[in-house]
Structure formats: C-alpha cells, structure tokens
C-alpha positions as CSV (number, residue, x, y, z in Angstrom):
1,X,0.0,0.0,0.0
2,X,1.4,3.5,-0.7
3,X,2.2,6.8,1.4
4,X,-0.7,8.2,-0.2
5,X,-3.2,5.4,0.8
6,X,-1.7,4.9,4.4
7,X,-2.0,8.6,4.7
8,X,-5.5,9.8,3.5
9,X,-8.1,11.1,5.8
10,X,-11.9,10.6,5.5
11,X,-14.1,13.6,6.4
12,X,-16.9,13.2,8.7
13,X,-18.1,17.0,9.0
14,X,-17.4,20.5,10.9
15,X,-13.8,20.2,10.2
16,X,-13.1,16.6,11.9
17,X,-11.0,14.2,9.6
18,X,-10.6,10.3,10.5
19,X,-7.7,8.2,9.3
20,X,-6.2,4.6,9.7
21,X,-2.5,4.4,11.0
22,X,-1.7,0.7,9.4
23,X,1.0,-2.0,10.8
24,X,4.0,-2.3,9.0
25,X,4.5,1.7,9.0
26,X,6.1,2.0,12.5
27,X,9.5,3.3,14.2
28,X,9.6,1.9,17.7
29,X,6.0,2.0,19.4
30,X,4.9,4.8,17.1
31,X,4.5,5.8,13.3
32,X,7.3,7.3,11.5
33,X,6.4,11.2,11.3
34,X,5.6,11.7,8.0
35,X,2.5,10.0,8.0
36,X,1.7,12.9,11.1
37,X,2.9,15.4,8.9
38,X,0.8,14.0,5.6
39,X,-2.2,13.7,7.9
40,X,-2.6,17.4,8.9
41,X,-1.8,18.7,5.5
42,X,-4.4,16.4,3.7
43,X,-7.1,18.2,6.3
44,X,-6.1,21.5,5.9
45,X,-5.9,21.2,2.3
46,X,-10.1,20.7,2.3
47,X,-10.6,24.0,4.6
48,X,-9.2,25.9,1.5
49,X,-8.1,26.0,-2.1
50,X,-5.0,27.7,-1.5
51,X,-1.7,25.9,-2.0
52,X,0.0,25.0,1.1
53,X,2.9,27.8,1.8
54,X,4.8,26.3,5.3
55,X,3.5,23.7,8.0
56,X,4.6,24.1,12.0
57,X,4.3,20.7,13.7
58,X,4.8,19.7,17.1
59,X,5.2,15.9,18.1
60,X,3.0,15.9,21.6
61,X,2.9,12.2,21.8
62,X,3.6,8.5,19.3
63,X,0.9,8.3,16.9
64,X,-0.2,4.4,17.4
65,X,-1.8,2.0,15.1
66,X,-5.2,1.9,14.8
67,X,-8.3,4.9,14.2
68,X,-6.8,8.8,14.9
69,X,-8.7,11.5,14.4
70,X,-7.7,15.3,13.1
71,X,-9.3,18.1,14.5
72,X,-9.0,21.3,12.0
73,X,-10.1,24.7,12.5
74,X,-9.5,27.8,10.8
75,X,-7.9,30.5,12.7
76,X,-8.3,33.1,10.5
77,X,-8.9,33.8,6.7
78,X,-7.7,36.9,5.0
79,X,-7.6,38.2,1.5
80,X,-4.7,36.1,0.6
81,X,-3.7,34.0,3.3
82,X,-5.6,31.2,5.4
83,X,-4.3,30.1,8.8
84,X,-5.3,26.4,9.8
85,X,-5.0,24.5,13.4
86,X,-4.7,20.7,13.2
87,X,-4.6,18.2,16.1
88,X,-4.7,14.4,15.6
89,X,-5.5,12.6,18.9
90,X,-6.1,9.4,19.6
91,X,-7.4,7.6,22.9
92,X,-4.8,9.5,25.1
93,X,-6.1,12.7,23.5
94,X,-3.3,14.8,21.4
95,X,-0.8,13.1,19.7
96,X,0.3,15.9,17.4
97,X,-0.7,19.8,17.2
98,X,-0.3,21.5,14.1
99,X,-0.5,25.0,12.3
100,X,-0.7,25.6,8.4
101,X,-0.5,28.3,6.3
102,X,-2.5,28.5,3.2
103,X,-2.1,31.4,1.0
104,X,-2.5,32.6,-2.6
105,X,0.5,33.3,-4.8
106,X,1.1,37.6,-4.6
107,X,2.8,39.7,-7.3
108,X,6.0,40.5,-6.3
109,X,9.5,41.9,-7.1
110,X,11.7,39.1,-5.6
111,X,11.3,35.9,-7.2
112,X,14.3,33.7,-6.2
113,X,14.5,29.8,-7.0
114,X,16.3,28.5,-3.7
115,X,19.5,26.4,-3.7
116,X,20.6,24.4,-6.2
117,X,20.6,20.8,-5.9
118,X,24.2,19.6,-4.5
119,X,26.4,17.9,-6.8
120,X,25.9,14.5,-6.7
121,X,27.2,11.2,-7.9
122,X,23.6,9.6,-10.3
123,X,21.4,7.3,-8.7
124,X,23.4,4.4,-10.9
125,X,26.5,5.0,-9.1
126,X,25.2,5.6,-5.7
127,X,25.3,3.0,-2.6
128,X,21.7,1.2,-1.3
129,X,20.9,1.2,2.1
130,X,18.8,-1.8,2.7
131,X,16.1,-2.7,4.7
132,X,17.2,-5.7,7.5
133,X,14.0,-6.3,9.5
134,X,15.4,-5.7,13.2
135,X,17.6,-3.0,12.6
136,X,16.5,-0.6,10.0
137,X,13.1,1.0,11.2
138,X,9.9,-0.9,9.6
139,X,8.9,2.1,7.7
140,X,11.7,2.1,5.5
141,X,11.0,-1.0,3.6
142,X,8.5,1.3,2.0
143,X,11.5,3.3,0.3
144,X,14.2,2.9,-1.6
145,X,17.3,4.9,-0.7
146,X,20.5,5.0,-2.6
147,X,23.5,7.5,-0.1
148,X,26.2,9.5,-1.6
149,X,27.8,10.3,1.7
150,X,29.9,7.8,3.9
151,X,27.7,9.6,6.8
152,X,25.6,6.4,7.7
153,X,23.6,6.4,11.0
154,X,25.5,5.1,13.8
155,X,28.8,5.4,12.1
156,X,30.6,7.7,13.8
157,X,31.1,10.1,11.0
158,X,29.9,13.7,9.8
159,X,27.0,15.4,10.7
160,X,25.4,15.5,7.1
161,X,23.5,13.4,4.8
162,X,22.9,13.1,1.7
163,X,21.0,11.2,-0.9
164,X,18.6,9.6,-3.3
165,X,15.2,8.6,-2.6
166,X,11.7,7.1,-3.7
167,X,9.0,5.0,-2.5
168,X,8.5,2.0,-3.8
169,X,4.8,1.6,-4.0
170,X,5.1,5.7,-5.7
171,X,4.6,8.7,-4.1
172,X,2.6,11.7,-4.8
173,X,4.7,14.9,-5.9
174,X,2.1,17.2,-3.3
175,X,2.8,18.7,0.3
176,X,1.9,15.8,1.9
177,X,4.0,13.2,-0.3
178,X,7.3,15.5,0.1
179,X,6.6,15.5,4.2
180,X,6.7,11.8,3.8
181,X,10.0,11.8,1.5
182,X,11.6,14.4,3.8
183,X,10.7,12.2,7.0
184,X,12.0,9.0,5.6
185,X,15.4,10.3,6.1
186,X,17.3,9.5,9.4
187,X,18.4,12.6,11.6
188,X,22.5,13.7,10.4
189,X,22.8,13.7,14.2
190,X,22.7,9.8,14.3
191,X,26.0,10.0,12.0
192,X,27.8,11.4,14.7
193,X,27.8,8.3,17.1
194,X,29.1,4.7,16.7
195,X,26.2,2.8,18.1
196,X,22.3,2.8,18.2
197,X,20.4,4.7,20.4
198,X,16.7,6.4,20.6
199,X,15.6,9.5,20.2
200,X,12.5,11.2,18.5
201,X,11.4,14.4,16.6
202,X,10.1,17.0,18.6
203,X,9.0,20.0,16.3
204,X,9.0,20.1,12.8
205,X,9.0,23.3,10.8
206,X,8.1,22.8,6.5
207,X,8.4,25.5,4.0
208,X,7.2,25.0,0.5
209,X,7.5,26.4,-2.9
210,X,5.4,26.5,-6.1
211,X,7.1,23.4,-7.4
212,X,5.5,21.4,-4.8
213,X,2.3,21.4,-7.0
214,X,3.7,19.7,-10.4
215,X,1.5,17.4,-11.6
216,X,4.2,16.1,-14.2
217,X,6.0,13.9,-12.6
218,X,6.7,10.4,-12.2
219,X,5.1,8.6,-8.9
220,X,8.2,6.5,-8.7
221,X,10.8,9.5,-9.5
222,X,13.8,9.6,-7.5
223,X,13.9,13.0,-5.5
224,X,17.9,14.2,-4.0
225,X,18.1,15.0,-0.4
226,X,20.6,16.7,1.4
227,X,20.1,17.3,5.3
228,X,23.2,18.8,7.7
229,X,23.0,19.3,11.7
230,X,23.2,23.1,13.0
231,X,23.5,22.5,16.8
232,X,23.3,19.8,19.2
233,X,23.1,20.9,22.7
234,X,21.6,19.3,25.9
235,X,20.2,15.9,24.1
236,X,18.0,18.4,21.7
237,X,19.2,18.5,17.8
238,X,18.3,20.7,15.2
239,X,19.1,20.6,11.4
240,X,18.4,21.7,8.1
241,X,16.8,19.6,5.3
242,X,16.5,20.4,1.4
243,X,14.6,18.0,-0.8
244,X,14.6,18.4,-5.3
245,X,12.3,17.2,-7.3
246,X,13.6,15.0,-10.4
247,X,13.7,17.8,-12.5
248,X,16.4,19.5,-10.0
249,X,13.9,22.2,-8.8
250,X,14.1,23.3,-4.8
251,X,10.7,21.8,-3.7
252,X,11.1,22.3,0.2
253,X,13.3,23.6,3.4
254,X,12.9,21.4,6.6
255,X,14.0,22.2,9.9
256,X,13.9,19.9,12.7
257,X,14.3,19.8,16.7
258,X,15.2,16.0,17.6
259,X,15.5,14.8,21.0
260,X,18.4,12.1,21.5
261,X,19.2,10.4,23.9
262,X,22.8,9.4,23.6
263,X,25.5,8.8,26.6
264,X,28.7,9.6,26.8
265,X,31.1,6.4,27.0
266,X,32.6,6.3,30.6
C-alpha cells in the first residue's frame, strides 16, 4: 500500500478528519512522522483551495496503530492567506498539534528559485541502504534509498546526509507526499555516534515552494536529499533539510528539533 493510501483522511463534517495508521509503517512504538505530517496537510488542504505555503508541527505524543482523528479549525482567513490548526488525537487525547499556512500566490518583485541541488554522484552510481528487518526502522521498507555520503547512522562520521530517494509503491509529488520523502530520512545527528540509540522528533518546521504542486511527474521519481546538523546541545538537535524534485527544482526547506538520547562512553 502507498504513502498516499496509508496517509488519507476521511471527512466526517465541521472540520473533523478520521484516518487509519496501518501496521508495517512504524518506528519503535509509534508511526514514523511523515504520516503525522501528511495527515494534517491532507485536512487543511479541504478548509481551502490555496496551495499549502509552510506547515509548523509539534510531536506531543507516538501516533499508534489503529483509528486517529484530526481536529482542523480555521484560525483566520484573509484576502490572501488562510491560517489552519490541526490536532490528531487518539485515545490519550493529542498526539500531534499542528498549524498551516495557506495562502495565494502575490505579485511580487523578488522571485528567487532557492539552492541548487548539490552535486551528486547519479542514482546508478550511488550506494543502497537496505532494509534488514530488526535494525532498519519498519517504515523504510516502504523506500528505496541510494546514499552518496559515507555519513551512515551510527557510524561515527559527519554530521550530514545526503542522498537519493523514492517509494517504492510511488509517491505523490504534493505537500503531503514530500513530508513523507523528507521524514524518511534518518536525523544527520545519528551519523555522529558509533552505536544505536533512541531519540524522536520534537518539532517540525516545512516551508514549501510553487514546485510542490507539479503534476508532471513520475510517482516513482527519485527525489535528491541533502540534510546537515546546526547545533546539538543538551540531548536536543536541530538541522536543516533540502529536498529536489527530479527535475532538479528546490521543492522544500525542513528544519527539525530531535530529542536524543545518547550517553557519553565512561
């Protein structure tokens, strides 16, 4: 079954949403944070027709399998711009607390593409990271990833990583299928140690530009990644995310705060 299909919502009136968080789509005791992410955008996107400019997420609690419901509201709606709450809750009550912007495209005097995509070596040439049932989160056998860094989690390496990526069962080139892409990645700050340990995402801030919306490309494309820490103090990480689409265009800028709970060795 596909990120799209694990991640649609079913409306049931006055701006309430139900979904189905499915086995087989987990990391630890909760589902990867994509599928959060894909959740709250997929609701907002029915409270307006405006494209989907940036998405602030905050992780409150694990998003289990089985029924979850999302909670929209609008908080205000203006000439251009519409401002969206989401919370998905499940029995425990909120799970994840969301707020979208929606606005409508303004004529403007600045109009600047973002970052190029890094030179990197073509998905031919680059080296799979497989999924091994027991070690590599359950989530990922969903995607295919091909690295063109040495930074591997757990390695003890830099801070920064880098890559190819698709999903196998195809992906939709939309907010909520590049939140899924983005979230697939593990955090750089896992390259920094030599051995597993947990941690989770805490809040998660998306930006988006008009190249979010193409409808011309392949459900299976590969899509380049690159992703470096900024500061790691306290057991709290945050870091910087870029995602391209296959035609090279800057699609997205993801910044992350990740809780980790390494130890020093003694």
């Amino acid at each position: 079954m596909s990120f799209d299909d694990v991640s649609s919502v079913v409306a049931a009136g006055n701006g309430i949403f139900t979904a189905q968080i499915l086995e087989g789509w987990g990391q630890g005791r909760a589902a990867y944070g994509g599928i959060s992410g894909a959740l709250v955008l997929r609701a907002a996107e029915q409270s307006s027709d405006r494209p989907i400019r940036s998405l602030s997420l905050n992780f409150v609690g694990p998003l289990a399998v089985g029924e979850a419901k999302i909670n929209t509201r609008i908080l205000r709606e203006g000439r251009s711009a519409t401002h969206v709450a989401a919370e998905i809750t499940q029995s425990d009550g909120v799970v994840t607390a969301a707020l979208i912007l929606l606005g409508e495209a303004r004529e403007t005097a600045v109009d600047y593409a973002g970052p190029v995509a890094p030179s990197m070596v073509p998905p031919s040439e680059a080296l799979e990271m497989p999924y091994v049932p027991g070690l590599t989160p359950e989530f990922t056998q969903h995607f295919s990833y091909l690295w063109t860094t040495n930074s591997f989690p757990f390695s003890g390496g830099e801070p920064h990583v880098q890559g190819w990526i698709r999903a196998k069962e195809g992906i939709s080139a939309s907010p909520a299928g590049i939140v899924g892409l983005i979230d697939a990645w593990p955090p750089p700050v896992w390259s920094m140690v030599d051995h597993p340990h947990p941690g989770s995402s805490v809040s998660w801030f998306v930006t988006f530009t008009p190249q979010a919306y193409r409808t011309d490309l392949a459900r299976d494309a590969w899509w380049s990644f690159d992703s470096r820490l900024t500061t790691s103090h306290g057991g709290y990480a945050h870091f910087e995310s870029h995602i391209w689409n296959e035609k090279g265009e800057h699609v997205a800028i993801s910044r992350q705060v990740f809780a980790e709970f390494s130890k020093k060795s003694s």
